[in-house]
C-alpha positions, 0 to 999 in steps of 0.5 A: 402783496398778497400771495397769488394762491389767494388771487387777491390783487393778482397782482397785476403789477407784481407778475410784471415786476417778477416777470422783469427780475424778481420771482416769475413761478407763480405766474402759472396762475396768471393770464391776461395780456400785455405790449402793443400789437403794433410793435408786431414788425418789431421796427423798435422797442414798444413804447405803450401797450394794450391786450394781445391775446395772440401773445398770452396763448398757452405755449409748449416749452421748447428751449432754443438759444436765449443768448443775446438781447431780447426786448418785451413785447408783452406781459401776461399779467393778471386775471383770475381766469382758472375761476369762472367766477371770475370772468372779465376780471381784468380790464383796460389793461396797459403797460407802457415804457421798455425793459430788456433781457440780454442773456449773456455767456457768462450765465449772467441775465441783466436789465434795462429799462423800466415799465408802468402799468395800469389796469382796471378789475371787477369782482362781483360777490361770487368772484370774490368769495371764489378767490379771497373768499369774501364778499365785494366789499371786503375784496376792495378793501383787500385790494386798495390796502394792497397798495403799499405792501410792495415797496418796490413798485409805487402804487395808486389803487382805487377801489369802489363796491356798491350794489355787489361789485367791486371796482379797481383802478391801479396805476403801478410803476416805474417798474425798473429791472435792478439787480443782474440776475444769474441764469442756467439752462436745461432742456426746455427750462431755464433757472433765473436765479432760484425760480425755474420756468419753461421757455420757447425761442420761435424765430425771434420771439422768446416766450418765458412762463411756467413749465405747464406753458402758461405764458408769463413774458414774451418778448422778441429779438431785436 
């Protein structure tokens, strides 16, 4: 997909693959939210999953002892929010299905389980040239031929612009963690593999994001 300096699709999908084991450093760029509050008295892993913006609050990177097994509770994936241009981009957002971090001793990060997400986004004319610098119905076609770029993730994005506004439904996954991952900790940071992110463990409650503590993952101990 495109890359999130242009905030084409931010890849709605794509912060969440990245997030569960590929690259999580552009995700400074993202906001929007993720799991089920429901799953707040963490009785088990969260099987479906609506906005939680109590999750997606800008944090401070704290460090804590990440070892063990984390379950996601939520994903923070996905809106143009540094523009106003841009506000109510991303709509309807959910994620569905499991995925867990065990940081192991041995510096190893392995996954299981997989997600699917779906999402709906709206761009008027000035959203669009703010973030892709075209108009609605360019940024649709931008988006809905996004859709194969990523041959990890299966992909169907439908897109519509009428009257100066474009509309998006996405429905991307399984979404599944693949590959372990090698990881190492300093101060408040933790390096998975080669991207560096600002981490904060409160009680059971992990939260993975940037340095600058936008939140990207955020998950909880089991």
């Amino acid at each position: 997909m495109l890359g999130c300096g242009s905030l084409v699709l931010p890849a709605l999908a794509e912060p969440l693959l990245r997030a569960f084991r590929f690259s999580l450093t552009a995700l400074a760029l993202l906001a929007g939210c993720g799991m089920e509050d429901a799953d707040e008295e963490h009785e088990g892993p969260p099987s479906s999953s609506k906005p939680s913006p109590r999750d997606c609050r800008t944090f401070t990177p704290c460090g804590g002892d990440l070892l063990g097994r984390w379950v996601m509770r939520s994903s923070c994936v996905g809106s143009a929010v540094n523009d106003p241009a841009c506000a109510g981009y991303a709509t309807n957002q959910s994620v569905s299905g499991t995925a867990i971090y065990d940081f192991g001793s041995d510096a190893t990060l392995r996954y299981e389980g997989e997600v699917h997400v779906r999402y709906d986004v709206s761009a008027t004319e000035a959203c669009a040239q703010a973030v892709a610098h075209k108009d609605a119905a360019g940024y649709c076609k931008l988006i809905q031929d996004s859709s194969d770029d990523n041959p990890r993730v299966p992909a169907t994005i439908d897109c519509t612009a009428s009257d100066g506004l474009c509309t998006c439904h996405g429905d991307q996954g399984p979404i599944s963690g693949g590959a372990d991952s090698r990881y190492s900790v300093s101060g408040n940071s933790v390096t998975i593999d080669s991207d560096t992110l600002g981490y904060c463990v409160a009680g059971d409650t992990l939260t993975l994001g940037s340095l600058a503590g936008e939140p990207a993952t955020v998950l909880y101990r089991p």
